[in-house]
N, CA, C and O atoms as a MOPAC input file, in Angstrom:
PM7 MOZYME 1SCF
protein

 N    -10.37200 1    18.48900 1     4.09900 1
 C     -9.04600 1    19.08700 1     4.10600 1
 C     -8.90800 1    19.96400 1     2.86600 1
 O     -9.36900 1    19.47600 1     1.83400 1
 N     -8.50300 1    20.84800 1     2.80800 1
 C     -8.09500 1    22.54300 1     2.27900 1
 C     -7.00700 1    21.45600 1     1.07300 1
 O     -6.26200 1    20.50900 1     1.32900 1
 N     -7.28500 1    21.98500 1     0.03200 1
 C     -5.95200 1    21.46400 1    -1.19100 1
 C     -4.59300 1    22.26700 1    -0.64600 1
 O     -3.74000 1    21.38300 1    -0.72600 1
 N     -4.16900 1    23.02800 1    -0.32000 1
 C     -3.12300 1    24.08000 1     0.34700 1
 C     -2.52500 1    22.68800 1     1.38800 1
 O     -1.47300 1    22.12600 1     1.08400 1
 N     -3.35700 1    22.24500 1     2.63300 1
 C     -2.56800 1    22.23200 1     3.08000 1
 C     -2.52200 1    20.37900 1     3.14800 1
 O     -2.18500 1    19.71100 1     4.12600 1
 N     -2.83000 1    20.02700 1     2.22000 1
 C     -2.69200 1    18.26100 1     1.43800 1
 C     -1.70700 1    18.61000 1     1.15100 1
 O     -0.85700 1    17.88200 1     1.66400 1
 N     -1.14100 1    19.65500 1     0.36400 1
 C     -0.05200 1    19.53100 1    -0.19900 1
 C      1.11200 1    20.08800 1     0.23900 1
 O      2.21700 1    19.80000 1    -0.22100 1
 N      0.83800 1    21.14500 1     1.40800 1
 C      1.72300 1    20.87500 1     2.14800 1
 C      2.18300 1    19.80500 1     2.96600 1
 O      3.41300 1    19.79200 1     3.00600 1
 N      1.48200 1    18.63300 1     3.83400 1
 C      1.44500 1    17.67600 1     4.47800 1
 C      2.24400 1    16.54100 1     3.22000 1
 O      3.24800 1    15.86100 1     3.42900 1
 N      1.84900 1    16.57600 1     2.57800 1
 C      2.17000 1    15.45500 1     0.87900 1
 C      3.85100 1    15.90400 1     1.07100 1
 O      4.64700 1    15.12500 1     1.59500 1
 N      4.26000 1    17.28600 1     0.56200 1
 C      5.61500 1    18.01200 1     0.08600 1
 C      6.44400 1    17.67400 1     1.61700 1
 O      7.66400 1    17.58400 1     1.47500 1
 N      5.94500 1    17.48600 1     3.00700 1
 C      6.56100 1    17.31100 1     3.78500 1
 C      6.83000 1    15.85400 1     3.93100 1
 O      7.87900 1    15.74600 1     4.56700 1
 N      6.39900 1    14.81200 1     3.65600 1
 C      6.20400 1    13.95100 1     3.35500 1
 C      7.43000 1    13.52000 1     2.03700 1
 O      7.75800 1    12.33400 1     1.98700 1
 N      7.79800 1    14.08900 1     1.44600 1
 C      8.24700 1    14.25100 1     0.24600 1
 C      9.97600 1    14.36900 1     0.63600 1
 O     11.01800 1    14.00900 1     0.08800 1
 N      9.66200 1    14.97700 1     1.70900 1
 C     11.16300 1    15.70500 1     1.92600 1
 C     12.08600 1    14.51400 1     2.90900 1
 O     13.25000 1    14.13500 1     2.78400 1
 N     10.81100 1    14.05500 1     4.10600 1
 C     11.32800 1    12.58800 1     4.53200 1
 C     11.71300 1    11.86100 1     4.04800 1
 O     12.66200 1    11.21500 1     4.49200 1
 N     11.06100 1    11.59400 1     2.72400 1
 C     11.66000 1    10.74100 1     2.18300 1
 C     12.92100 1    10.69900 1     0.89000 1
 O     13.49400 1     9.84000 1     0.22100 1
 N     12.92400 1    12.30800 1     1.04500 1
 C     14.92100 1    12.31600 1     0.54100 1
 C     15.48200 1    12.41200 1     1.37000 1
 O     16.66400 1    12.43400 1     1.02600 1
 N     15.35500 1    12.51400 1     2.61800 1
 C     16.61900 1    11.94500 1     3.69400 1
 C     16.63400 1    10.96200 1     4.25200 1
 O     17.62100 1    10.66400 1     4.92500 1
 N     15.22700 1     9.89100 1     4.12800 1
 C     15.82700 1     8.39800 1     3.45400 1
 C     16.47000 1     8.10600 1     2.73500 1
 O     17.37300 1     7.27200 1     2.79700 1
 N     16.21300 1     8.58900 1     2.09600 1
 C     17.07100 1     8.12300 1     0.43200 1
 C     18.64900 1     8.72700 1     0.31600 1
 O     19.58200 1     8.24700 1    -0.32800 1
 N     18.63100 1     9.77800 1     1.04500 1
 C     19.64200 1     9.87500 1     1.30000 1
 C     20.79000 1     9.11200 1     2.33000 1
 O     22.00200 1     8.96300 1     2.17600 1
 N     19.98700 1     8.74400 1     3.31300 1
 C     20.53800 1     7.37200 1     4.14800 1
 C     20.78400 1     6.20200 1     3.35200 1
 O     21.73900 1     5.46600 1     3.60200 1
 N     20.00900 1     5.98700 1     2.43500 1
 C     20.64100 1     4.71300 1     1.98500 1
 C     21.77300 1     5.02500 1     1.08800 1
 O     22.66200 1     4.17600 1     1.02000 1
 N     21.93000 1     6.54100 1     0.10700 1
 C     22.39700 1     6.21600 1    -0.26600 1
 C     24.21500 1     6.16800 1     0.01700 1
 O     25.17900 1     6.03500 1    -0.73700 1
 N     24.06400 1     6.33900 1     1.40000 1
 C     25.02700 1     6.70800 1     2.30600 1
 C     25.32900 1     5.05600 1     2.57600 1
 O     26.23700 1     4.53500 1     1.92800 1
 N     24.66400 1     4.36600 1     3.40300 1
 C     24.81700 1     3.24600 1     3.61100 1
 C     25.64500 1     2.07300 1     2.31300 1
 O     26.44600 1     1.16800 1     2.54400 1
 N     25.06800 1     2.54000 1     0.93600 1
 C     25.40200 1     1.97400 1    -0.11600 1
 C     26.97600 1     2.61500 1    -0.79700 1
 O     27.61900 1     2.22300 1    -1.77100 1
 N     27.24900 1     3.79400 1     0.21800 1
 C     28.71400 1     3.58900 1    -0.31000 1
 C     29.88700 1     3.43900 1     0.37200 1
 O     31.02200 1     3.90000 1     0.25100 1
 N     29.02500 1     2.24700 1     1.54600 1
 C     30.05400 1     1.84200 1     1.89400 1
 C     30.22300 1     0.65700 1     1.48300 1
 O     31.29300 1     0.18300 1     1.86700 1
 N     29.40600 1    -0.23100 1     0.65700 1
 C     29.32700 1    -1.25900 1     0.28900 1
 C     30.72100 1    -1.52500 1    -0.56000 1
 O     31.66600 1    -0.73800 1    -0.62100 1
 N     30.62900 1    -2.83500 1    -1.20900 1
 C     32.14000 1    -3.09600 1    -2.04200 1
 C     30.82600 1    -3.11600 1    -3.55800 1
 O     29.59900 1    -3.05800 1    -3.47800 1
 N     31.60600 1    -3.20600 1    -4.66400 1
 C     31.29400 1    -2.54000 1    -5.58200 1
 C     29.96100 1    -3.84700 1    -6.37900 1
 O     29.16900 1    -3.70000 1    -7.31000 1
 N     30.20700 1    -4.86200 1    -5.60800 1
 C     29.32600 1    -5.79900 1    -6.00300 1
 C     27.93400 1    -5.25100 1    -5.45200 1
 O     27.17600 1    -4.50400 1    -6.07100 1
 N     27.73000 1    -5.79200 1    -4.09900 1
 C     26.81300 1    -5.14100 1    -3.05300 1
 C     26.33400 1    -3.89900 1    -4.26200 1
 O     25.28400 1    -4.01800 1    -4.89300 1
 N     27.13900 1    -2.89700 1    -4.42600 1
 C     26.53200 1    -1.61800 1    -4.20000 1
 C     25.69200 1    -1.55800 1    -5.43400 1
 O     24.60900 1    -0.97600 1    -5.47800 1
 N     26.45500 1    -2.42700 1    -6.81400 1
 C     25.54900 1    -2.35700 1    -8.00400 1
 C     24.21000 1    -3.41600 1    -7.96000 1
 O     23.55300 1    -3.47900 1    -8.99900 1
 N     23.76000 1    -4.28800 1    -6.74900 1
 C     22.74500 1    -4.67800 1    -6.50300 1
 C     21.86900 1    -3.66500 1    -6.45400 1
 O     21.19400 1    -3.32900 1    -7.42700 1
 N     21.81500 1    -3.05800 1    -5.21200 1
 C     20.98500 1    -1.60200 1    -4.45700 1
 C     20.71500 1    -0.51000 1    -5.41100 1
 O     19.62900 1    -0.01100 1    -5.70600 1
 N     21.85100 1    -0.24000 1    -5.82300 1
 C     21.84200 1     1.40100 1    -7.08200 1
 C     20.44100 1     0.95400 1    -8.18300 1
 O     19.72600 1     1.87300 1    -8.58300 1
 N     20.29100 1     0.23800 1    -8.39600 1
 C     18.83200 1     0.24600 1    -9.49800 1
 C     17.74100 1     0.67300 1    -8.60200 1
 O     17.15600 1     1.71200 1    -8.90800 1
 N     17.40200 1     0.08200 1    -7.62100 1
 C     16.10800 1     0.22800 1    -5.99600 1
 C     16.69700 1     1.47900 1    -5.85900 1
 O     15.83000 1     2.31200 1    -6.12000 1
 N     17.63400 1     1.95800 1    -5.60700 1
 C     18.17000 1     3.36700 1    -5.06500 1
 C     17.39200 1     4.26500 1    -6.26300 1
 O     16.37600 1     4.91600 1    -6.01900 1
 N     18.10400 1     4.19200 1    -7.77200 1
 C     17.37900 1     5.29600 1    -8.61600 1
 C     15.82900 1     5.07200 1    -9.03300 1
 O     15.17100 1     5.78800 1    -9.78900 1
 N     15.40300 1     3.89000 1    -8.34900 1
 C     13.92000 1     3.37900 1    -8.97000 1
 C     13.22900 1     4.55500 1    -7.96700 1
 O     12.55200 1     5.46100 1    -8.45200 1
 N     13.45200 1     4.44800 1    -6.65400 1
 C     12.83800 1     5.52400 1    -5.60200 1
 C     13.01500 1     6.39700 1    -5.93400 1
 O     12.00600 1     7.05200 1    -6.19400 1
 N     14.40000 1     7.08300 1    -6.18300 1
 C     14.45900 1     8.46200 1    -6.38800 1
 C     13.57100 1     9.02600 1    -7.53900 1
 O     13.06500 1    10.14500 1    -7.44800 1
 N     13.35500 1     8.03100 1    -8.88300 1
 C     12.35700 1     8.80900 1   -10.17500 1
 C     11.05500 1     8.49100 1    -9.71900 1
 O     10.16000 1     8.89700 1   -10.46000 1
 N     10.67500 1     7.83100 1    -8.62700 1
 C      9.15600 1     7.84800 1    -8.28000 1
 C      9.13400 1     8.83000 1    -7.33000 1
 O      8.09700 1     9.49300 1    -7.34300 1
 N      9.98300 1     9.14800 1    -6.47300 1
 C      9.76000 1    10.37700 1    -4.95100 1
 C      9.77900 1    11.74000 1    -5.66300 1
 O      9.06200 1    12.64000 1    -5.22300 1
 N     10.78200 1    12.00000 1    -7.04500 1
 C     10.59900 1    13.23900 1    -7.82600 1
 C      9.34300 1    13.23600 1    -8.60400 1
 O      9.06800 1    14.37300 1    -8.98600 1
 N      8.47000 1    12.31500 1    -8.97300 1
 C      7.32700 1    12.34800 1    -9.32700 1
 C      6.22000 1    12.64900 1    -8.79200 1
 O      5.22800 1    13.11200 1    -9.35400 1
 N      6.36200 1    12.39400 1    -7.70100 1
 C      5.37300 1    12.39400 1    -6.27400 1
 C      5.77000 1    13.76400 1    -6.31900 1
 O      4.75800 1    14.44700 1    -6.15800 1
 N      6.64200 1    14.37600 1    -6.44600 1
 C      6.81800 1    15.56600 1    -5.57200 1
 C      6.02800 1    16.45400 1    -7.16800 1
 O      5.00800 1    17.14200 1    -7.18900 1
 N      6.60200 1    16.23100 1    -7.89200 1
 C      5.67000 1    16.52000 1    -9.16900 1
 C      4.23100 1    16.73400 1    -9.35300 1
 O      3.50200 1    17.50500 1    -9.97700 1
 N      4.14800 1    16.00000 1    -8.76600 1
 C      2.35900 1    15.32700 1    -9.18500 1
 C      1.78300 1    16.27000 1    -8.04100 1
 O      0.77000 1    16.91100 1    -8.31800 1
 N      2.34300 1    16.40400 1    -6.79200 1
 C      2.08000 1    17.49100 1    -5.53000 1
 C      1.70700 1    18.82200 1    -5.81800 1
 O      0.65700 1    19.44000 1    -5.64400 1
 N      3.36400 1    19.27800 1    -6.54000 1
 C      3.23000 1    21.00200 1    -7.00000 1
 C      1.86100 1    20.88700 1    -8.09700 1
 O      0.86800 1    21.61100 1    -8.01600 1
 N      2.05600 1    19.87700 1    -9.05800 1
 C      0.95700 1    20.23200 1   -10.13600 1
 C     -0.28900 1    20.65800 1    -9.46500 1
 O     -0.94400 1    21.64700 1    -9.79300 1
 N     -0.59900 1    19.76000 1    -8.40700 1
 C     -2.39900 1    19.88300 1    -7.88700 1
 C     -2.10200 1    21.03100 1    -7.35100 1
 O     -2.52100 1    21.90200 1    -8.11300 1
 N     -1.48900 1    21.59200 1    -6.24000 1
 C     -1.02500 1    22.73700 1    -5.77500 1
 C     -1.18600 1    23.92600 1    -6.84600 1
 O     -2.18200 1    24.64600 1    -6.78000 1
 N     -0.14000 1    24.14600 1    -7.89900 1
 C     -0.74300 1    25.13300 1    -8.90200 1
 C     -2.05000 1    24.93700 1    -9.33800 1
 O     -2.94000 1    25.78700 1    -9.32000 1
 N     -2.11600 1    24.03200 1    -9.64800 1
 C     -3.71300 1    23.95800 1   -10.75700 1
 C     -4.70600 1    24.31900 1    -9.50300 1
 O     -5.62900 1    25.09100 1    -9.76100 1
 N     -4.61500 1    23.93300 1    -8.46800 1
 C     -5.94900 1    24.02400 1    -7.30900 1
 C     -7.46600 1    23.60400 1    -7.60400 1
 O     -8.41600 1    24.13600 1    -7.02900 1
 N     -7.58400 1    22.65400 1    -8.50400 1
 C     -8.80800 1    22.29600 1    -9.16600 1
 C    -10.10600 1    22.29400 1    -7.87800 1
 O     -9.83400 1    21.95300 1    -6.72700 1
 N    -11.81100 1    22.82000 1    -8.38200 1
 C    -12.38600 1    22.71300 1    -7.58200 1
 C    -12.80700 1    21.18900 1    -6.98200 1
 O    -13.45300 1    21.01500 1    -5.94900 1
 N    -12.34800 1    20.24200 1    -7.76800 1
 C    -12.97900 1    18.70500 1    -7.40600 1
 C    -11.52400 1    17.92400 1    -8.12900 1
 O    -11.13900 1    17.44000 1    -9.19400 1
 N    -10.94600 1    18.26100 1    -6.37600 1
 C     -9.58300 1    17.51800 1    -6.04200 1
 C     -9.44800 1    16.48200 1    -6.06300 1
 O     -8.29800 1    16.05400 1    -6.16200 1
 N    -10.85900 1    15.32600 1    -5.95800 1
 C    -10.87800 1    14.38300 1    -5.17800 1
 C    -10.07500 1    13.07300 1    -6.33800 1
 O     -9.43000 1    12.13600 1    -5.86900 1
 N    -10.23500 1    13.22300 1    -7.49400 1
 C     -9.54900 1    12.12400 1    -8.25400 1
 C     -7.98500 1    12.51700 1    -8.20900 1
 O     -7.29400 1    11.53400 1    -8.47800 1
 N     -7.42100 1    13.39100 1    -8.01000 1
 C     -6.20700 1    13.69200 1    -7.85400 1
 C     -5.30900 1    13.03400 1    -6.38500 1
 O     -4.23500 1    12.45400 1    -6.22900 1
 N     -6.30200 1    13.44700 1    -5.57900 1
 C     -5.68800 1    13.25200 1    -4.44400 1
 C     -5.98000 1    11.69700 1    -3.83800 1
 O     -5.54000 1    11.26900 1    -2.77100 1
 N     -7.10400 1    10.73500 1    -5.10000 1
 C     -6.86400 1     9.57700 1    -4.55900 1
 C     -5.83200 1     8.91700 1    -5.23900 1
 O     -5.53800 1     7.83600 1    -4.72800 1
 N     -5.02200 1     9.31600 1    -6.49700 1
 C     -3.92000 1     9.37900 1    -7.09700 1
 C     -3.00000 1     9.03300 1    -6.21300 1
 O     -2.57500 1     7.89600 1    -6.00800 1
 N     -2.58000 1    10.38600 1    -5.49500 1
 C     -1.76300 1    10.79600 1    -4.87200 1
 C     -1.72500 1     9.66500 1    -3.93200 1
 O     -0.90600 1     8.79300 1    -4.22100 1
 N     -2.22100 1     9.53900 1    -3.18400 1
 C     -2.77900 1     8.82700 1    -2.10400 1
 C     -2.21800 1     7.49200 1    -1.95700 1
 O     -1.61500 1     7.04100 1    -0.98400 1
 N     -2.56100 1     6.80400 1    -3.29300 1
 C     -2.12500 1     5.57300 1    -3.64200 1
 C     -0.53900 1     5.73600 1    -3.61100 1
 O      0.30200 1     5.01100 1    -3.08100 1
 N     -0.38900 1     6.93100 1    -4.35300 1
 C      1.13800 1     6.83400 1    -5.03000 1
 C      2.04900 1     6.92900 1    -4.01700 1
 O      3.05700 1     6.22600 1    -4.08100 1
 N      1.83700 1     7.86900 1    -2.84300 1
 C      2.32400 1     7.87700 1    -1.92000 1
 C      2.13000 1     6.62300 1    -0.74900 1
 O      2.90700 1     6.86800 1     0.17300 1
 N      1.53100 1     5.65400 1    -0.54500 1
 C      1.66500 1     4.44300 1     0.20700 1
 C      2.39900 1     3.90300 1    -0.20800 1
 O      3.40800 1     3.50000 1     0.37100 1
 N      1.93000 1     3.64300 1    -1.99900 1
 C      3.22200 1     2.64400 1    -2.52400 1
 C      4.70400 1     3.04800 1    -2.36400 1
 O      5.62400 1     2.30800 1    -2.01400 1
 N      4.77000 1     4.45100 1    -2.70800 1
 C      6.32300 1     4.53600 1    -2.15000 1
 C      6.52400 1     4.44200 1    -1.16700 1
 O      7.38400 1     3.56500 1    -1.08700 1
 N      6.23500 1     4.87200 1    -0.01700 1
 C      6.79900 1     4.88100 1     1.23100 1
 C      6.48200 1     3.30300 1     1.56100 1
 O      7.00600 1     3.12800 1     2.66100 1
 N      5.98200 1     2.28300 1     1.21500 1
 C      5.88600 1     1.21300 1     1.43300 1
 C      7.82300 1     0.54900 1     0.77000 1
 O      8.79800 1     0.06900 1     1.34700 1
 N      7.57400 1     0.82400 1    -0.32600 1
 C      8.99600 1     0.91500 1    -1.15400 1
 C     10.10000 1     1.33700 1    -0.41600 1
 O     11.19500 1     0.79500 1    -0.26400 1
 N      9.72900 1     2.20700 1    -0.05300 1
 C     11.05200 1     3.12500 1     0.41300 1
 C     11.79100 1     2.47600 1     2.46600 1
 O     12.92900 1     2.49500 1     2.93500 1
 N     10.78900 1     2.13400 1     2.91500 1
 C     10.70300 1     1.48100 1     3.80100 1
 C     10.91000 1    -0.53400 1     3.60200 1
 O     11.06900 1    -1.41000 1     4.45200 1
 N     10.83800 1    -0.57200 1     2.58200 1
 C     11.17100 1    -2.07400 1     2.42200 1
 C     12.24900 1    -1.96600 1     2.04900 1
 O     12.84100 1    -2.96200 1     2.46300 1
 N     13.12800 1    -1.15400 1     1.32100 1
 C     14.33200 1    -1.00500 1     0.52800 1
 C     15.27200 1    -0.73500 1     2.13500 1
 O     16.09600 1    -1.54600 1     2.55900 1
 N     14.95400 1     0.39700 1     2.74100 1
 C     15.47500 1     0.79900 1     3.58700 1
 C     16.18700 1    -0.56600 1     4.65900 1
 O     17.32900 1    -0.67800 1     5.10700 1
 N     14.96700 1    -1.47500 1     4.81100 1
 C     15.68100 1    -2.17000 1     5.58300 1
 C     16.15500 1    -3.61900 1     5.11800 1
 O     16.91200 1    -4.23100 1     5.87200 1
 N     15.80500 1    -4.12400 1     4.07700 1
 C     17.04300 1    -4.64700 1     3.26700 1
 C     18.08800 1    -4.11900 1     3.13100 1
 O     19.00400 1    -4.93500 1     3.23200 1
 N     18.40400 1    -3.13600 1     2.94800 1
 C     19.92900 1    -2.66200 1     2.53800 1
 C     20.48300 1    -2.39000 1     4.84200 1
 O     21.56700 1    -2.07900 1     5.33600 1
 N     19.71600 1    -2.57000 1     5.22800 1
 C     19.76700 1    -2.37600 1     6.71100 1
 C     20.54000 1    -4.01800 1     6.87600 1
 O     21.73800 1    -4.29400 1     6.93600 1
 N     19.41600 1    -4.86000 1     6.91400 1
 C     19.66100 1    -6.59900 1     6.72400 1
 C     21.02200 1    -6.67200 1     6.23000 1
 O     21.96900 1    -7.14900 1     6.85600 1
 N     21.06200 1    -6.15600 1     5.03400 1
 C     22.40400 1    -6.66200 1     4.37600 1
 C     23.38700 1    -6.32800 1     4.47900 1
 O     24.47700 1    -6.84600 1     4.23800 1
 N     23.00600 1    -5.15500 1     4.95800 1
 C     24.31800 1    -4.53600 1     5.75500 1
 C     24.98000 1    -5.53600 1     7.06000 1
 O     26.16100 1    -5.87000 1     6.96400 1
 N     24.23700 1    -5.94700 1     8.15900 1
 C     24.92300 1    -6.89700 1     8.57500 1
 C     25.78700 1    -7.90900 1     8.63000 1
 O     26.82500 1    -8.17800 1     9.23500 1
 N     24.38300 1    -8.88900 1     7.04500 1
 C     24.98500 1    -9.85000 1     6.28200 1
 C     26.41200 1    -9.79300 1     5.89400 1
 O     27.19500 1   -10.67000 1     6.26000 1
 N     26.90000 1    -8.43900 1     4.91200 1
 C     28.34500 1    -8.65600 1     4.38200 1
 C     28.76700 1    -7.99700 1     5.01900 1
 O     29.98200 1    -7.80000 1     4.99000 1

């Protein structure tokens, strides 16, 4: 795979997951003020790792190095773990939404 279009696929990737994040953080204001100061730490913990990711994307993108490959197993990682994150958060605050 072409570095161009990793990082396009990565940056799209990127964008899903601010309109997750934007769902929750929709979901979280409807909460009462207890609830909501649970979630808001998980809420800004995603958001400074998904702006990093998106960071770490453009960088390889500008730089275009000829031997991508330690970058993009970086990436790689970084991006499971969030979307693993972002998808566990998602449906806890889903769960709990029921709950209260």
């Amino acid at each position: 795979m072409e570095v161009k279009d990793y990082c396009k696929a990565m940056l799209a990737e990127v964008t899903a997951w601010k309109t997750k994040l934007e769902a929750m953080k929709k979901t979280a204001d409807s909460y009462g003020s207890e609830q909501k100061e649970k979630v808001l730490p998980l809420i800004g913990q995603l958001e400074q790792e998904v702006a990093n990711a998106q960071m770490r994307v453009s960088q390889l993108e500008t730089e275009c190095p000829s031997d991508w490959s330690p970058m993009r197993n970086e990436l790689d990682e970084l991006f499971g773990t969030i979307g693993s994150k972002l998808d566990r958060g998602f449906q806890e605050m889903s769960s709990r939404e029921v709950l209260w």
